[in-house]
N, C-alpha and C positions, 0 to 999 in steps of 0.2 A: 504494500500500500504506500502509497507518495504519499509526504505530509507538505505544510505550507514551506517547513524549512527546507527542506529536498527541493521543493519549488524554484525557491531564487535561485538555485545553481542553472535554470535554465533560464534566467534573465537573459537578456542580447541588448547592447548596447547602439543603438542608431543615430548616425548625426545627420538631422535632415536639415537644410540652411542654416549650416554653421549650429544649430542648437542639437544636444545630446538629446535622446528620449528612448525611454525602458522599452522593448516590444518582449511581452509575453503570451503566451498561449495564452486561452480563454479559461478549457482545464484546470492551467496551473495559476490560474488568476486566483479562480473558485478556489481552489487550496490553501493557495495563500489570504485571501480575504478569511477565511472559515480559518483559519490556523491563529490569523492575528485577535480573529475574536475572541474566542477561546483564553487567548493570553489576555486579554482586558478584561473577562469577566473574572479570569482566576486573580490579576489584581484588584478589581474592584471588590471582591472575597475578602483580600488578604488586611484591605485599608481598613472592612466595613468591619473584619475580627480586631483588628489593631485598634481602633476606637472604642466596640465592645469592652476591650480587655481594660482599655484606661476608664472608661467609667465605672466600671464596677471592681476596679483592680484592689479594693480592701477589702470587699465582701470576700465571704466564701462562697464558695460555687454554688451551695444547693440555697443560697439566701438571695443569689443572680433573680431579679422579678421577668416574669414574664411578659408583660403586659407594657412595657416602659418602651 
């Protein structure tokens, strides 16, 4: 199975009037778009557990409210 990072290794670089520009397959677009998501939502995971953790970072865990 390709993933998004397997992807850019078939990046190809184009200079059309003097200006550089990416050409990727359409496949490995969809790969790489679907791969980078993946990486934003598991940051966006990682920030929304890190701010969890400092607000209730005195409690104990089973004293953590639910409803907050």
């Amino acid at each position: 199975m390709i993933s998004g990072f397997d992807s850019l290794y078939k990046v190809r670089i184009a200079t059309v009037n003097g200006q550089q520009l990416i050409v990727i397959g359409g496949q490995d677009w969809d790969f790489v778009t679907d791969w980078l998501e993946t990486l934003e939502g598991l940051e966006v995971k990682r920030m929304a557990l890190a701010q969890i953790e400092k607000r209730f970072k005195d409690q104990p865990r089973s004293e953590v409210p639910l409803d907050k």
